[in-house]
C-alpha positions, 0 to 999 in steps of 0.5 A, spaced: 871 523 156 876 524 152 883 523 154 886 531 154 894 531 154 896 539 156 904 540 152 908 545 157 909 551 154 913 555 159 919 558 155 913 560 149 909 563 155 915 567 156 916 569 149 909 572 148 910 576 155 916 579 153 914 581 145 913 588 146 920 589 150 923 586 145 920 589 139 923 596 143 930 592 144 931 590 137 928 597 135 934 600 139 939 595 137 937 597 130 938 604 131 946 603 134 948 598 128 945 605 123 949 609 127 955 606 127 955 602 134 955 596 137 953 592 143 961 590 146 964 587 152 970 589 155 976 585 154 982 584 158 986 587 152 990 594 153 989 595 145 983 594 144 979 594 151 972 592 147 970 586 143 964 587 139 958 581 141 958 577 135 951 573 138 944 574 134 939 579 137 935 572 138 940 569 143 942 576 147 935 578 149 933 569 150 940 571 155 937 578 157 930 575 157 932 568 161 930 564 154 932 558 154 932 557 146 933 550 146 927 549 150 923 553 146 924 550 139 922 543 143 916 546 145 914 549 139 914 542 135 909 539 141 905 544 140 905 542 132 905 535 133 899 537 138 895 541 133 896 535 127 894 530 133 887 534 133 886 535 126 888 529 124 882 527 131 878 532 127 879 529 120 876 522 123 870 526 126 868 528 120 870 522 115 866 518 120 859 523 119 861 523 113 860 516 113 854 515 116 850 520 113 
């Protein structure tokens, strides 16, 4: 029986559940930026009482989405190194067939 590691995937999980909300959030981002606007926070300031927001979209919505980015780089390259784990596994398989064929 072959010893199966599982690579956690929480942050990914949460990417893909929450893809078609932020295609329409930065649909709408889009949509002030050609409009002249932008998303501020309001500032402790008399003359300018707004300062414009200066995080990638990718950082807002992973702060909107409780995203934790760094987490899901890490996951990301787990699960690359998982996949050339088993296509190297599979690489073996096939020259060891080869071989004996």
């Amino acid at each position: 029986m072959e010893n199966k590691t599982k690579t956690k995937i929480s942050e990914c999980n949460k990417l893909t559940a929450v893809k078609s909300q932020s295609a329409t959030l930065s649909e709408f981002v889009d949509w002030l930026e050609e409009n002249g606007m932008r998303i501020c926070k309001m500032v402790d300031c008399e003359v300018a009482p707004y300062e414009a927001i200066m995080e990638t979209n990718e950082k807002l919505f992973a702060r909107f989405f409780d995203i934790d980015l760094d987490k899901l780089e890490e996951e990301r390259q787990n699960l690359l190194k998982a996949c050339r784990h088993v296509n190297r596994m599979d690489d073996e398989k096939k020259l060891n067939s080869d071989e004996e064929s």
